[in-house]
N, C-alpha and C positions, 0 to 999 in steps of 0.2 A: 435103697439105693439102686439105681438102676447102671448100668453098662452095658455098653457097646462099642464098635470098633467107629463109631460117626464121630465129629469131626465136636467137639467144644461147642461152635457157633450153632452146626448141630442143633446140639441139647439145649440149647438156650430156649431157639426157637421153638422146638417140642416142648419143653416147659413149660412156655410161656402160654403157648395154644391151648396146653390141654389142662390146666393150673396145675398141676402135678407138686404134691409136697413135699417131695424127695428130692434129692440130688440126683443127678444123673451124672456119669463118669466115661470119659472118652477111654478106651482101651486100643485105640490104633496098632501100638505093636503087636496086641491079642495075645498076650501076657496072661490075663486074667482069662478070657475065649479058651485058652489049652490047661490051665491049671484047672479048671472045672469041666472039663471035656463036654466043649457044648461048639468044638467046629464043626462043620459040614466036610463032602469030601472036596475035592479039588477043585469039581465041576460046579460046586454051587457056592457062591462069592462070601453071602451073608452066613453068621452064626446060627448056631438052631434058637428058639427061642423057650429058653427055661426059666424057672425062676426057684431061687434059692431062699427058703425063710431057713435066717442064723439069729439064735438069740445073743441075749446082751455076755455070754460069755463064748460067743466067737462057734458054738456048738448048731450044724445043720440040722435043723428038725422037721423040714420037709422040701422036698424038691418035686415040682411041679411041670413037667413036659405034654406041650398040648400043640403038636406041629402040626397035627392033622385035624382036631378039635380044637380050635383057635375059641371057638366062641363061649367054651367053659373055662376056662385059662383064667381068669378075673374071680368067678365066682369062686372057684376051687382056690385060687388066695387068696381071697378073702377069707373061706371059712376058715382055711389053714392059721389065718391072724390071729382069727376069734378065739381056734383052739388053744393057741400057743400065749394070749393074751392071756386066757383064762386059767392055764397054765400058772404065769407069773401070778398072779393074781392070787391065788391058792397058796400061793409058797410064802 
């Protein structure tokens, strides 16, 4: 699942663009932005961009920050899936 403080209409339209198979989640009040401590400070409008793999019992098992390396951001979740896939898998 993805979240951000954009707008429902938003998400739709990024979805649809990018085929994305996930949900995507408006957080406007940024409710979810300060319980995961991923706001920027004052000066910079948008959240940082992090990303959170939770397994199927609600448990973080890697958090993924790449504000300055944006362009390993994708590969480094992915492999983190594979792990975490293989993980389940195993068990």
């Amino acid at each position: 699942m993805g979240v951000s403080p954009d707008s429902l209409q938003s998400h739709r339209m990024f979805k649809e663009a990018n085929g994305l198979p996930f949900p995507l989640a408006s957080d406007a009040d940024q409710r979810v932005i300060k319980l995961y401590d991923v706001q920027r400070s004052l000066l910079i409008k948008r959240p940082k961009r992090v990303t959170y793999l939770i397994d199927r019992e609600g448990v973080v098992r890697g958090v993924f920050r790449h504000e300055l390396a944006i362009g390993g951001h994708q590969g480094d979740v992915l492999q983190g899936l594979k792990t975490l896939n293989d993980r389940d898998s195993d068990s």
